[in-house]
N, C-alpha and C positions, 0 to 999 in steps of 0.2 A: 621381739627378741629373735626369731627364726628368719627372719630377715637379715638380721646384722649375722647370724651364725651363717647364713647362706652367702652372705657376701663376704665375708670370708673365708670359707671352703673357695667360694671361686676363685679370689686374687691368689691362693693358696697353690693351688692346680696351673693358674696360667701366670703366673710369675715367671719361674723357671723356663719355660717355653718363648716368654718377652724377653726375655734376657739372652737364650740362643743367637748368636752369629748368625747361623744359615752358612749356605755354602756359596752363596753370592758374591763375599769376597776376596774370589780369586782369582786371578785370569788366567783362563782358560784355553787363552791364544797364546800364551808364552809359555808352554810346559818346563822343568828343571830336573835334574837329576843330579843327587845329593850323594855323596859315596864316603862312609867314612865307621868310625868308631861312634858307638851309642856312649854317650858323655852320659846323661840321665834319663831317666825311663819313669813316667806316671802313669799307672793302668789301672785307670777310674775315669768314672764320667763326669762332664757328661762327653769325655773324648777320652782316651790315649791319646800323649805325648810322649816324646821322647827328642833329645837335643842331641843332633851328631854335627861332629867336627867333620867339614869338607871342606870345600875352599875359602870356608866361613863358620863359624856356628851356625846350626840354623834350627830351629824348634820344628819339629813336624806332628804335625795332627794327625790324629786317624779316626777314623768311626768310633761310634761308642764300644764301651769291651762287650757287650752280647753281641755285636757281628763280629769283632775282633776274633773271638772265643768262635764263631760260629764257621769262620773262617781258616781256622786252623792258628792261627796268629795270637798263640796265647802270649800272657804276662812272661812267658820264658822264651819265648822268641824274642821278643824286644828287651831282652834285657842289658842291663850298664853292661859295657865292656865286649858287646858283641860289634861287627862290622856289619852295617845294614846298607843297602844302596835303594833310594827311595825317589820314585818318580811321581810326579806332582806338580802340581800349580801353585804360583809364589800368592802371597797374601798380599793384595793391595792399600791393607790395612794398616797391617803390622809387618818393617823389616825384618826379615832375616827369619821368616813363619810361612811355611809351605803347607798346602790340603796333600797326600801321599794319595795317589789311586792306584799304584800297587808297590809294592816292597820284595825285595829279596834278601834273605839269611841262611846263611849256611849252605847253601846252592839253592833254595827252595824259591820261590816266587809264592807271594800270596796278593790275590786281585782284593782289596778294601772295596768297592764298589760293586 
């Protein structure tokens, strides 16, 4: 029986971690800059999103919220209805989904990485 309970604490712990993206799918050679109104704002892990109107929708990622938060870049920074200009690499994945490796609101710049 502490077998099967150990093999299930495991799949338990590395599920979550199998299921992570990574940051592998982005190019990295083709950097974007996004300039627009924060349409919606998610600030939960295992990332912050937020979707701004710029010469398209486009959903952006961010670090998880404990660097978010660590970074200055709280849940009221990114929030609906703010103008955020976010530089980043497109997603090779998913259209119209960019990684942000740093962001500006309100005059401020915050470095995600």
């Amino acid at each position: 029986m502490s077998k099967r309970i150990a093999l299930v604490a495991v799949f338990a712990l590395v599920g979550p971690a199998a299921a992570h993206h990574g940051w592998g799918s982005y190019d990295a050679a083709n950097p974007v800059t996004v300039s627009g109104p924060i349409l919606t704002s998610k600030f939960e892990n295992p990332h912050a999103t937020i979707t701004v109107k710029g010469d398209k929708e486009w959903t952006v990622t961010f670090a998880p919220t404990f660097r978010m938060n660590n970074r200055g870049a709280t849940a009221d920074v990114i929030a609906t209805g703010k103008t955020v200009t976010a530089f980043g690499y497109p997603s090779t994945a998913e259209k119209g989904e960019m990684r942000a490796e740093r962001i500006t609101v309100d005059g401020k710049t915050y470095e995600m990485r």
